[in-house]
N, C-alpha and C positions, 0 to 999 in steps of 0.2 A: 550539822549547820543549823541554826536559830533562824526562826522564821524571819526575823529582823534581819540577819545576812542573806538571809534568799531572795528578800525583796529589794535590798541595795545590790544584790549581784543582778535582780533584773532589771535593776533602774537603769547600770551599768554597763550592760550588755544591748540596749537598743542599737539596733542596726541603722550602720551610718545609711546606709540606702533609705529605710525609714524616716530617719533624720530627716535627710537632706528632701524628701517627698514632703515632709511634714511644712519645711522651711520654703521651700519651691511653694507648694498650696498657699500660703498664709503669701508669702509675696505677690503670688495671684491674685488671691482674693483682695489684697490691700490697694492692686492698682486697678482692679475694675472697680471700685470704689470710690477711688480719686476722685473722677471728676463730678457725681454728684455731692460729693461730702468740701468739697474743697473749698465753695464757699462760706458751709457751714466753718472749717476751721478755719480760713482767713480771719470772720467775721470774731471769731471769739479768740484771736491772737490778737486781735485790734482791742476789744472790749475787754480786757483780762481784768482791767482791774478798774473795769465800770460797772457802773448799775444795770441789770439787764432783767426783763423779764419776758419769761417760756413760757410758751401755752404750752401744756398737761393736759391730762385728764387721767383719772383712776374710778376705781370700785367709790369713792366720795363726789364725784362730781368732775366739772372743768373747770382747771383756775390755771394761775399765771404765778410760775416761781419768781420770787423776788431773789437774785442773785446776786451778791457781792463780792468779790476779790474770791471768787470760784467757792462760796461757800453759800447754800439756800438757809436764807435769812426772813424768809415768812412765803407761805402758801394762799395767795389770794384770789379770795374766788371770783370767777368767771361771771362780770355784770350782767352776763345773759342767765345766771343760775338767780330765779325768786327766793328761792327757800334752802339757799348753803347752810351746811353741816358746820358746826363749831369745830369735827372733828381734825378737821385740815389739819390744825396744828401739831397734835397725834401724828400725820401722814408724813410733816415734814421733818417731826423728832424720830421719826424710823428710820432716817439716813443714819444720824449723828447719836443714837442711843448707846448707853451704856451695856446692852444685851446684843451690842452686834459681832457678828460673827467675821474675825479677822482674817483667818487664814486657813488653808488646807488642818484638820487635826482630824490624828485617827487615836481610837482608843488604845493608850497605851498594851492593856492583857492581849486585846486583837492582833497589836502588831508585835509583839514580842512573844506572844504563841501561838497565833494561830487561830481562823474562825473559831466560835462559838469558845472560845477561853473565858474565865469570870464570866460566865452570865449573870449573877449579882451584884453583879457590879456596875452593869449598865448605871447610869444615870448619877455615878459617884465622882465626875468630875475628870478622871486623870485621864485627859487628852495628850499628844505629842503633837506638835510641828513638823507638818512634812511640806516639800513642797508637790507646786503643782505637776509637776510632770510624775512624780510618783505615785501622789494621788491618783493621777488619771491611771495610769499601769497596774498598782493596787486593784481600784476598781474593777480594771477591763477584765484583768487575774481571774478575779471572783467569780466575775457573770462566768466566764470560762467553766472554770474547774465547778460550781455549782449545777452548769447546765451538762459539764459531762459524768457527773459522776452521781446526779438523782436526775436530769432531765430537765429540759426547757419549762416545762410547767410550773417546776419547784421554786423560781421567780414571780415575784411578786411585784404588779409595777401598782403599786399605791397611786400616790400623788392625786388621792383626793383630797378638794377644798378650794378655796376659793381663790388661790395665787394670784394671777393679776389680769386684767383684764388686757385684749392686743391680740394683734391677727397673729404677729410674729412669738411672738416672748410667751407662749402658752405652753407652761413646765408640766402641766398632765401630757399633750399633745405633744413633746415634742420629746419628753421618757418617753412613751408608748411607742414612737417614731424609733429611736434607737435600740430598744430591745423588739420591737418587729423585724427591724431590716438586720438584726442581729443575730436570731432565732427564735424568738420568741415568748412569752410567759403567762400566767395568770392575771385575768382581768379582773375586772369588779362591774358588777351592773346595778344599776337606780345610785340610788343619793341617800344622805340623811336627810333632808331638807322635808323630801316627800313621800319615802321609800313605801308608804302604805298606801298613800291616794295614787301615784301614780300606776299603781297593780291592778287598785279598785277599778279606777273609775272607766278605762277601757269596757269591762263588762257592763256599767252603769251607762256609760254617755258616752263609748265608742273612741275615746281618747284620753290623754293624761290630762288634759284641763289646763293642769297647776301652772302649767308657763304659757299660756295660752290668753289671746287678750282678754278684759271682762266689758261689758257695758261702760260708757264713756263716763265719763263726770261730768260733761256738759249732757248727757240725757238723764242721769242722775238727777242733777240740780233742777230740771225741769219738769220731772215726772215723778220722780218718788217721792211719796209722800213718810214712809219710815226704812229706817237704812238699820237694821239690826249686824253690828262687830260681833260677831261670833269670836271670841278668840280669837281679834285680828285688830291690829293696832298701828297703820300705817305712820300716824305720825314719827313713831321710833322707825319701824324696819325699813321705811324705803329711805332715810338717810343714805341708805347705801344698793348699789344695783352689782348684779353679773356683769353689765357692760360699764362706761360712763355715767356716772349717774343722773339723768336730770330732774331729780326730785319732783317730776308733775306731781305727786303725791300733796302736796303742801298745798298747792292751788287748788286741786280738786279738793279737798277739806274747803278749803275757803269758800270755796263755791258753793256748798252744800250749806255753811254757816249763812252763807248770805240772802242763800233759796229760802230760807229758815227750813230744811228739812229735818228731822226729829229722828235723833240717832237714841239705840239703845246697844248699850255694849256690857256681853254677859264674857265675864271673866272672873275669875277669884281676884283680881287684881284693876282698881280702879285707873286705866291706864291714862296715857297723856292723850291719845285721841279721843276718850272722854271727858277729857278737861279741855280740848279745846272746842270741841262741840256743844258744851253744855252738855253731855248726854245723861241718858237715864242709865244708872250703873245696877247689874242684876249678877250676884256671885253664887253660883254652882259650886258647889265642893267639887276640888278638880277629878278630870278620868269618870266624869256622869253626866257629859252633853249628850251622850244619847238618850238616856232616860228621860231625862228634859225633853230633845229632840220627839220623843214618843211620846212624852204624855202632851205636849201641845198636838201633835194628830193625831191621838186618840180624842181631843178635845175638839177639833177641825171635823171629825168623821163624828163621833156624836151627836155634835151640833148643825150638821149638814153644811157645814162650812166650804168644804172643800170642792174642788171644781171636777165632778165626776167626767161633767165631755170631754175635759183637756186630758181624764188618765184614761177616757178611753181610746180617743183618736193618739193622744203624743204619747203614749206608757204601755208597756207588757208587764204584767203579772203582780198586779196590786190583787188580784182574786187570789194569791197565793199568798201574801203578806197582810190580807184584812183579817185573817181568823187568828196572824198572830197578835195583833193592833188590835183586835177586841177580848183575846183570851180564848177564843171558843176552840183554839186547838191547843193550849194547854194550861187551861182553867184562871188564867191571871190576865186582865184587863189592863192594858199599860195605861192607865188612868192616871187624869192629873195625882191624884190622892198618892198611886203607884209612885210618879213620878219623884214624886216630891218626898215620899221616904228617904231615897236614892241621894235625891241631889241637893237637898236643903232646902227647896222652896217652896214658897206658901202652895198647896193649887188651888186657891184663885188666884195669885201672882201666875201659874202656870196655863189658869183657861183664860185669864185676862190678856196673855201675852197670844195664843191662840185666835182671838177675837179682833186683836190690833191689827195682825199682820193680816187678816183676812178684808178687813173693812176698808182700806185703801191698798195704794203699790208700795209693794214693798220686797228689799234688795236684800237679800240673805250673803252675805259678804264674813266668810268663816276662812280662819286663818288653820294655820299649818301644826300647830301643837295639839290641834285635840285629835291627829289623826299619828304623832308622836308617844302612843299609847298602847300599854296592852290592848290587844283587837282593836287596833287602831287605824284599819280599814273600816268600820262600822260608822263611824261619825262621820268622812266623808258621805258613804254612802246611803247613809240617813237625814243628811241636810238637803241633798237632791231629791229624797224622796218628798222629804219637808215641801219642795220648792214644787213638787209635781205636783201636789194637791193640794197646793195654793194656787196653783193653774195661771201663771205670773210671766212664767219661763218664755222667751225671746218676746214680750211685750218692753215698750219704751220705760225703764226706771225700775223694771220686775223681775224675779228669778236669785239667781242666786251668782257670785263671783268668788271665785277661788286663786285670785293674786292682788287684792285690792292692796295688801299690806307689802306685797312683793317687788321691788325695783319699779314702782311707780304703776303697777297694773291699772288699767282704766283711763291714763293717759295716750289722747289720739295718735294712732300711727299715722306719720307724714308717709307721703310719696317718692322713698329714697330707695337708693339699691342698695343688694346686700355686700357687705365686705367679703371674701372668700379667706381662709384663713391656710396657713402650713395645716398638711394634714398628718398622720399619724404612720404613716408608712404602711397601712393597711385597710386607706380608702376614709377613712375615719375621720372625725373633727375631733373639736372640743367641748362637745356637749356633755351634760351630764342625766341624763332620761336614762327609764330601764331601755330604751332602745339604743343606747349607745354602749355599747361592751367593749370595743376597739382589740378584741383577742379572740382565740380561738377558744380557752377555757376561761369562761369567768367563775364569778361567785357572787352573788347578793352583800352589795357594798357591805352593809354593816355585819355581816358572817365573818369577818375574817380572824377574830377572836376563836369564836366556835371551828374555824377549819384548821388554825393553827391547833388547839389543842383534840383535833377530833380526826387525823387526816383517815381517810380511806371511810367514813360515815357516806352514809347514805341520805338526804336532806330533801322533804318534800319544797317544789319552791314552784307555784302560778301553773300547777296541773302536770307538773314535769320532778322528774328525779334527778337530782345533782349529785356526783361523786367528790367527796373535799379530795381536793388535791394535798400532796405533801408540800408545804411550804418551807424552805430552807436559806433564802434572802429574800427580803424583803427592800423595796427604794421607793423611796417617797424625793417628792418637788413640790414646792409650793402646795401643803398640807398641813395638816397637824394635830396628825392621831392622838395624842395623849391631852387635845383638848376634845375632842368632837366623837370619841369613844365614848359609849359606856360604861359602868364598872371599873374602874379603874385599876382594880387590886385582883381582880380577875384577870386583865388585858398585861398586868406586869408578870404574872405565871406565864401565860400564852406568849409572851414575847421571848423570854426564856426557850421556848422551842426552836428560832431563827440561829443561823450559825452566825448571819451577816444581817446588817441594817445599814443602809446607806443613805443618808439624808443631805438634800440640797434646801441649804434656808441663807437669810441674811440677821437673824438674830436667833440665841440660845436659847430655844424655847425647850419645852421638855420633853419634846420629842426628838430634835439635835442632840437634847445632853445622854437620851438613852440609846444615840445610836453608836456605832463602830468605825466609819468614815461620814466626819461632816466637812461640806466643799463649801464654800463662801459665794454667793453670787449676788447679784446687782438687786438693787430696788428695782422697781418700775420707772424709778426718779436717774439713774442713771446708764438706760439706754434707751434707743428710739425705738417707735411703734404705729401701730396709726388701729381707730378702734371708735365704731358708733356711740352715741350720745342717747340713752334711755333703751330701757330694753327694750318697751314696747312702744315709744314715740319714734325711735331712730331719728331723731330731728336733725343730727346733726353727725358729718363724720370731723372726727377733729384728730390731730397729728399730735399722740401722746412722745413730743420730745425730752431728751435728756434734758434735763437740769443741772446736773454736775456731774463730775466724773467718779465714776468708781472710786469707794472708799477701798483703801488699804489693799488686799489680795482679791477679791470681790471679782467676778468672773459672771456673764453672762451663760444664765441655763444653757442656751444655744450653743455657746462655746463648747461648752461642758461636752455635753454629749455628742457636738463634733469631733471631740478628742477621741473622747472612748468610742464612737464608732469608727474611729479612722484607725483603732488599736484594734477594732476587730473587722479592721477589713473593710470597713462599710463607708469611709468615710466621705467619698464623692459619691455618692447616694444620700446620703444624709444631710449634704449642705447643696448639690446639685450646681456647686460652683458659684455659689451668688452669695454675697454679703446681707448684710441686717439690711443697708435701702436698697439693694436690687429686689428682695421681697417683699417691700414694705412699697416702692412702685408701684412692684407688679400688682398686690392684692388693690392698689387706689385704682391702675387702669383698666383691672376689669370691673372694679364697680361703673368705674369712667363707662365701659363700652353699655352694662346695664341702664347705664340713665340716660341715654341716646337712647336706647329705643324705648325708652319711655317718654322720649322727646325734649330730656334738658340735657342741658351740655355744660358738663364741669369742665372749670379751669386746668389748665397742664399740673402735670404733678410738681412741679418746682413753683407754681407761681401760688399753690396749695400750702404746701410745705413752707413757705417762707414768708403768709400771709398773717400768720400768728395767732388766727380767727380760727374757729369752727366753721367748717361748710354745710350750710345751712340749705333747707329741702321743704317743701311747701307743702301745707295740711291742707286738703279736701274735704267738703261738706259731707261726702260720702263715709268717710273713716271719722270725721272727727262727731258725728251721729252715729255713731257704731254701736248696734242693740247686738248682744249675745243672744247668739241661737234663735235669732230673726228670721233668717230666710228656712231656717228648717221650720218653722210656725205656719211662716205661708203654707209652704207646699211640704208635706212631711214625704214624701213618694219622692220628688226629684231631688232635694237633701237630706235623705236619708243619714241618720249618724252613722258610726261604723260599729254599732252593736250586730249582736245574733239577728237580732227583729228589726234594726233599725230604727228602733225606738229606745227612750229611756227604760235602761230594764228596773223594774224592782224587785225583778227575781230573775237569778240565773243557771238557767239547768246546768251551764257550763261549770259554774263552783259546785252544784250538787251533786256531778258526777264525780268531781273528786274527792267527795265526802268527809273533807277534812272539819274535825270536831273542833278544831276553834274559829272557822270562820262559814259560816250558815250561809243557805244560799239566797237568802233577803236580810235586807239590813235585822241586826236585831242585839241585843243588848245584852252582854257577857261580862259576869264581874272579874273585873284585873285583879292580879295574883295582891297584889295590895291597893289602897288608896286611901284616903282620910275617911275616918269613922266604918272602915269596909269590916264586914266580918272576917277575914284571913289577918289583918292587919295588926301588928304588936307596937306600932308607934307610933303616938298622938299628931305627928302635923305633917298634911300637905307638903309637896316639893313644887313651886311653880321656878321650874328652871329656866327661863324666858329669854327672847334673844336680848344682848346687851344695848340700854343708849347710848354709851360712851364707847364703841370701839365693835368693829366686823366681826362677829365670832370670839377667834382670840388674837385675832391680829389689831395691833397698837396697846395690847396689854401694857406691854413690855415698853411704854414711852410714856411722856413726862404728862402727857394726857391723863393716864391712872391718878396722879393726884386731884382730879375733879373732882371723882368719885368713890375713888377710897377710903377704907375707914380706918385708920391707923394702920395704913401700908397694905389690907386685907380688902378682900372682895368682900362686898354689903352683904349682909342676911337681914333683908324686910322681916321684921315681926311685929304681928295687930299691935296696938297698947294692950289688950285684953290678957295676950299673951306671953308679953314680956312683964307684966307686973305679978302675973303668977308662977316666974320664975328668978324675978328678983334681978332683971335687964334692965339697965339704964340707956336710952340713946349714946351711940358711940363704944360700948362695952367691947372686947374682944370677945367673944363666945364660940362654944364649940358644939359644934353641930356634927352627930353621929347617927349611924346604923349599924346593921350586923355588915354591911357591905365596905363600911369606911366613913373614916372622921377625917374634918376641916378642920382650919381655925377660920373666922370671919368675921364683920364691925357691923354690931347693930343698928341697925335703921328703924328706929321705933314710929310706926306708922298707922293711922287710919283710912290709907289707904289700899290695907290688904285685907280680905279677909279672918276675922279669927281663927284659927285651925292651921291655917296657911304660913308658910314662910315660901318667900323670892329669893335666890341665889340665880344669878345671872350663866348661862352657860358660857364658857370658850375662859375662863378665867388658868391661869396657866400655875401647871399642877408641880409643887414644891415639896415633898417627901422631905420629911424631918431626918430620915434614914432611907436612904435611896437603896440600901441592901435589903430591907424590912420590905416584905409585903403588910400592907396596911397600916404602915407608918402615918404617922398624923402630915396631913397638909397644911405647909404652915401660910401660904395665900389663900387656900379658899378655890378649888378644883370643884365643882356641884356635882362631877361625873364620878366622886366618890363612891357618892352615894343613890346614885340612879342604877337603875337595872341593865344588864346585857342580855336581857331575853329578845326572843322577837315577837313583832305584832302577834303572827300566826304565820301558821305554812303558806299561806297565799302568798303574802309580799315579803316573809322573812324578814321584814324594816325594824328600824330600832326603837326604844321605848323611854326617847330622852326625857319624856315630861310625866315618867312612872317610877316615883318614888316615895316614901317617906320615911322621917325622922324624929329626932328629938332633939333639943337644945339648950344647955346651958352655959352661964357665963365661967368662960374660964377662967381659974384663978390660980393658977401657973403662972411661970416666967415664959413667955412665949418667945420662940429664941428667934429669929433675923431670917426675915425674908431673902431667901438666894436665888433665885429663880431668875431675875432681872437682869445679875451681874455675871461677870464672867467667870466660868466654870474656874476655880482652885485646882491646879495639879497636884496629885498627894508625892509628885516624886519627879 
C-alpha cells in the first residue's frame, strides 16, 4: 500500500466516537460563546455592506481598519500615534497579497512516499491539495511516529520570530503548548536579536539590559549635553515594536532636536537618525567598534580623563583590564594610533572623540549589530566599560542605553497593569531571553544549523556543555528561518537531515515553500486579541479586533493545534474549554483586578471591547524622570546589581574559569575570521546587513509595499559612488553580489551615504534560488544571508554573526530570469 493510501485509509477510518466528541466540543465551545460574540455578529449583519471602522493594533502601531462590503480598503492610523509608520499599507496588503497561502498543501514526494522522500526537492514548488482534517491527522501521524521511533527530543518546536503581537494568538506559545501537553521536544534558548549581549552582560551588569528600560527622553533632553548612536538608529527600528507599537521613539528624537542636544552617530552608514538630528556622522570600517571603543579609553586613562572614584566605589576589576588598556601585559598599547589602524579613523578624530564625551554628559546609546559579530560579546561589554570610566552611569542624561533604537526604549513607562498571556503548557510565556527555554532540552537559538548537521557533538555554551540532540522534524509558526539564518547554502544541506518540516504561515515565504506540510492560518487582521500599547510605555491596552474574515482556507494557529492536540489526546487541556473571547476576557479581568489595587478602576470588559478606543493609563513624574541605574548610584550596598561583586565587572573570574579562547575574561579586541581590509580577508567590501526601513524583518516582503523600495523587483545593494564607478555601476543597475558562501542578484543604490568599502543589503529580504535543487544556486531577489557567516560569536553565547561578512560586486550582465518568491508555488504535476 502507498503512503498516499495509508493516509486516505486514516483519514477514513476516524472513529465516529471521535467524530462525534470532536463535533459535541466545537458545538460547546460555539455556545459559550454566543452570548458575548452575539452582538459583535448582529452588529456586522447590520453593517455588511457599510462602511465600518476597527480599532487594531499590530507590531506597526494602533490604527482603525477602513472596511467595506467585508473587504479592508485602507489601514488608518490611530490619531493618538505622532509618528505612524507608512508601512500600514504593507500590513493591510498582507491580507489580500498574491503570496498568500490558500489552503492546506503538503509536498507532493512527502505524501506520496513518505517522510524524508526528495530532499532536493524541498523548495521546487510541487505542493498537493489536501484538506484540513487530513492535514491535521497527517500531522498528528508524524509528531506520533517521530516521537516513537527516535524520541521526544527529536522534535523541534522552532517558531522563532516575530509572529504577531496578542495575549491569545502567540504561535511560538501556543506550538510549545501542544507539543508540551503532547510529550514533548527540543527548545531554543536567547534570540537573534541579542543572543551575545544578552549572555554578556549578566556577568558585566547583573542582567540582559537589552529589553530592559534606558534613561527617559524627557532627562535626555534636559541633561545631556552629547548623545553618541553607536550603531543604533531609532528613527528606522522602532517603526516597529514586540508589542503595539507606540512609536515614542519619534518624540524623543524631537525632543532632543529641540533641546538642541549634539548627536554623533558612528556607523559605516549615514543613517536617517543622523539626518534628522543634524548629527556628526563618524564611519568605522565595520566588526572594529571595539578598537575604537579602546583606543578612546586608552585615550580617557592617558589623559586622566576618566573617573577613577566611580571605578573604584561602582566597578570590580579595572586593575585587571588596565595592563591590557595600556599594553603592559602584552607589549601593544591600545592607543588611539592602535586604534585607528583597525578601524579607519584619524586618532585625533579618536582622542578628540575621548575629550568630548568626558567634558560634558554624555548618553552612550549602542545598538544591537555590533554585538551581531564574530566575538560579538566584546562590543557590548566594552561600551559599559567605556561608560565606567566616564563615571556618567545612573547620573541624569549620562551612562550608557542599550534599546534606545529598540520598540521605542526610553519612552516613559505609564502606571498600567500587566496583561497575563495563554502560557506554554509548561508554566512558560512568550518571551524570547536566554531565560526563556519553555522545554526540557533546548539549544542556543541560532545552533540549530550546527545541531542538525552535528547530532550527538558536544558544544561549550555560558560555562556549561550541551549534547546536540538528533533532530528529525522540525515546526515552525509564525517564523521564518530561511530569512533570519545565517548562511544560507549551509542551512539547505542541514535541512536536508529533517524527515518532516511542518510550517504554519499565511504567505509562501521561503520557508513555507521548503517545507513538507504547510497549513494556512489567519492574519492578526482576522481574528480577535487584546495586547498593550509600547513595550516600554504600556500606555495603553487596546483590543486588537478582527477586521475581516478569514481569507479562503486560512485557520487560526489556536485552531490548529487544538486540532492536533485533541488527535493526540490532549485536547481539553489544550483549549481548557473556553473560546478565543473567554480568554481574551479573562487575560483583560486580571489586568482589571491588577489596576484596583493600584487604585484605578477599568471599565467592564464589554463596555472596553465595544468602545473602539485604546485604554489609556496615566504617567507619573517618578517613571516619566526615569534615570538608569539611579538608585544603584545612590546606595551601591542596598541596590546591589546581580553581578558576582555586585558591581559592574570589568573582569570575570567567572568567564576565566571557563577558559574559553575566543572570549577573554575582560573586554578585549579579537580579529573576526573576516572583515573589510582585515588580514584573513580575500574580498574587497564590507557587508552592513542592517534591519530594513520598509518592512519587520521579512515580513511584508511579500506585499505591494516592496515596490517602494525595490530596485527592479530586487533588494537594494547601497554602494559609495567611489565604489560603483570602479566597477562600472550605474544607479539602478542589476548586480551581482558574491562570496565563496553564496551569490544574489540585487539594484544598486548608488550612494554617499555609505561608506567606501561598504555595501548595505538590508536583512529579512526573502530568498529565491534560481534552482531550488542547487545548493548555491544564484538568488534571484537578493537574500543578504547568502552570504553572511553561520559561525558563532564564541562559546560563551553561541549567538549568531549576522553583521559578519564580506564580498564582491559586480554588475550583471545576464538575462536575469523572474523573481518567484512572491507568487504562488507552480506544481510540476
Amino acid at each position: 500500500m502507498t503512503s498516499t493510501s495509508k493516509s486516505r485509509q486514516r483519514s477514513s477510518t476516524v472513529s465516529s466516537t471521535r467524530r462525534s466528541f470532536l463535533q459535541g466540543s466545537a458545538a460547546t465551545m460555539a455556545t459559550a460563546a454566543l452570548p458575548s460574540m452575539l452582538p459583535l455578529l448582529t452588529r456586522g449583519a447590520q453593517a455588511q455592506t457599510a462602511r465600518q471602522e476597527i480599532l487594531s493594533g499590530c507590531h506597526w502601531g494602533v490604527f482603525k481598519g477602513i472596511v467595506e462590503d467585508g473587504r479592508a480598503i485602507e489601514f488608518a492610523p490611530w490619531e493618538g500615534d505622532a509618528h505612524p509608520t507608512p508601512m500600514l499599507e504593507g500590513v493591510r496588503d498582507s491580507i489580500y497579497s498574491e503570496s498568500r497561502i490558500r489552503y492546506p498543501m503538503v509536498r507532493r514526494a512527502w505524501l506520496e512516499q513518505g517522510p524524508g522522500a526528495d530532499l532536493d526537492g524541498r523548495g521546487s514548488g510541487d505542493f498537493v491539495r489536501v484538506s484540513w482534517e487530513e492535514a491535521i491527522e497527517l500531522v498528528a501521524d508524524e509528531v506520533t511516529r517521530v516521537r516513537e521511533t527516535y524520541g521526544q527530543q527529536t522534535i523541534f518546536g522552532g517558531s522563532y520570530g516575530w509572529k504577531s503581537p496578542g495575549k491569545l494568538h502567540n504561535c511560538k506559545t501556543l506550538l510549545r503548548r501542544m507539543l508540551n501537553l503532547t510529550g514533548g521536544f527540543t527548545s531554543s534558548i536567547g534570540d537573534y536579536s541579542t543572543g551575545a549581549a544578552q549572555v554578556i552582560l549578566p556577568y558585566a551588569t547583573g542582567s540582559i539590559e537589552v529589553y530592559e528600560q534606558c534613561t527617559t527622553y524627557e532627562i535626555l533632553a534636559e541633561h545631556t549635553d552629547l548623545m553618541v548612536f553607536w550603531g543604533c538608529n531609532p528613527d528606522t527600528c522602532s517603526q516597529i515594536s514586540w508589542l503595539v507599537a507606540d512609536h515614542g521613539a519619534g518624540v524623543g528624537l524631537e525632543m532632543l532636536k529641540k533641546a538642541g542636544v549634539k548627536a554623533i552617530c558612528i556607523d559605516p552608514i549615514r543613517t536617517e537618525t543622523c539626518d534628522k538630528l543634524d548629527g556628526e556622522w563618524i564611519a568605522p570600517r565595520p566588526q572594529t567598534d571595539v578598537a575604537l571603543m579602546l583606543g578612546i579609553a586608552h585615550t580617557l586613562y592617558a589623559e586622566g580623563l576618566h573617573d577613577q572614584a566611580f571605578l573604584d566605589r561602582f566597578t570590580s576589576g579595572f586593575e585587571e583590564f588596565e595592563p591590557y588598556l595600556t599594553g603592559a601585559s602584552d607589549g601593544q598599547p591600545k592607543s588611539a594610533e592602535w586604534a585607528g589602524d583597525i578601524c579607519g579613523i584619524e586618532p585625533e578624530v579618536i582622542r578628540s572623540l575621548a575629550r568630548r564625551f568626558a567634558e560634558g554628559r554624555t548618553m552612550l546609546a549602542l545598538g544591537w549589530a555590533t554585538q551581531r559579530q564574530h566575538h560579538g560579546e566584546q562590543s557590548t561589554w566594552m561600551l559599559v566599560t567605556l561608560a565606567c570610566m566616564l563615571g556618567q552611569i545612573g547620573l541624569p542624561g549620562g551612562g550608557y542605553g542599550l534599546s534606545y533604537h529598540y520598540s521605542s526604549g526610553g519612552s516613559p513607562t505609564h502606571n498600567s497593569p500587566i496583561l497575563k498571556s495563554i502560557d506554554d503548557g509548561a508554566g512558560g510565556g512568550g518571551g524570547h531571553s536566554v531565560e526563556s527555554t519553555g522545554s526540557q532540552v533546548s539549544i542556543p537559538v541560532s545552533r540549530l544549523v550546527e545541531t542538525l548537521l552535528n547530532p550527538g557533538k558536544i558544544m561549550q555554551f555560558n560555562g556549561k556543555e550541551i549534547e546536540l540532540p538528533l533532530i528529525k522534524m522540525a515546526y515552525w509558526a509564525g517564523g521564518n528561518p530561511f530569512a533570519h539564518h545565517q548562511d544560507r547554502n549551509e542551512m539547505l544541506a542541514a535541512w536536508r537531515e529533517l524527515d518532516t518540516f511542518v510550517v504554519h504561515d499565511f504567505q509562501w515565504t521561503a520557508t513555507a515553500r521548503h517545507a513538507d506540510i504547510v497549513l494556512p492560518v489567519t492574519t492578526s487582521y482576522e481574528r480577535n486579541d487584546i495586547e498593550q500599547v509600547g513595550d516600554y510605555a504600556l500606555s495603553h491596552i487596546v483590543p486588537m479586533k478582527k477586521i475581516v474574515e478569514p481569507q479562503f482556507e486560512a485557520r487560526d494557529d489556536f485552531d490548529v493545534f487544538a486540532a492536533i492536540a485533541d488527535k493526540l489526546g490532549k485536547g481539553y487541556e489544550y483549549t481548557r474549554g473556553r473560546s478565543e473571547m473567554d480568554w481574551i476576557r479573562g487575560f483583560y479581568e486580571g489586568a482589571k483586578i491588577e489596576a484596583r489595587a493600584k487604585g484605578m478602576e477599568m471599565p467592564v470588559f464589554d463596555v472596553f471591547w465595544n468602545s473602539n478606543e485604546p485604554l489609556a493609563f496615566p504617567l507619573e513624574d517618578e517613571q516619566k524622570y526615569f534615570v538608569r541605574h539611579a538608585s544603584f548610584r545612590d546606595d551601591p550596598i542596598l541596590n546591589a546589581l546581580g553581578t558576582a561583586t555586585g558591581k559592574f565587572q570589568i573582569y570575570s573570574r567567572a568567564i576565566a574559569d571557563y577558559g574559553y579562547d575566543d572570549c577573554p575574561p575582560h573586554p578585549t579586541w579579537m580579529e573576526p575570521i573576516e572583515r573589510l581590509d582585515g588580514p584573513t580577508t580575500s574580498y574587497p567590501l564590507g557587508i552592513a546587513s542592517n534591519h530594513p526601513r520598509g518592512r519587520l524583518h521579512s515580513q511584508i516582503c511579500g506585499t505591494s509595499f516592496r515596490e517602494t523600495y525595490a530596485v527592479q523587483n530586487r533588494e537594494p545593494c547601497w554602494i559609495s559612488t567611489q565604489d560603483a564607478a570602479a566597477r562600472g555601476i550605474a544607479d539602478g543597475d542589476i548586480v551581482r553580489v558574491f562570496n565563496d558562501r553564496g551569490q544574489i542578484l540585487a539594484g544598486a543604490v548608488v550612494t554617499d551615504k555609505i561608506m567606501p568599502g561598504v555595501i548595505r543589503i538590508q536583512e529579512g529580504g526573502w530568498f529565491d534560488p534560481e534552482n531550488p535543487r542547487e545548493i548555491g544556486s544564484l538568488c534571484r531577489y537578493g537574500d543578504v544571508n547568502n552570504l553572511t557567516t553561520g559561525i558563532a560569536t564564541s562559546k560563551l553565547a553561541q549567538a549568531n554573526c549576522g553583521q559578519t561578512g564580506v564580498a564582491e560586486v559586480e554588475k550583471y550582465t545576464g538575462k536575469p530570469t523572474k523573481v518567484e518568491v512572491f507568487s504562488q508555488p507552480v506544481s510540476t504535476g
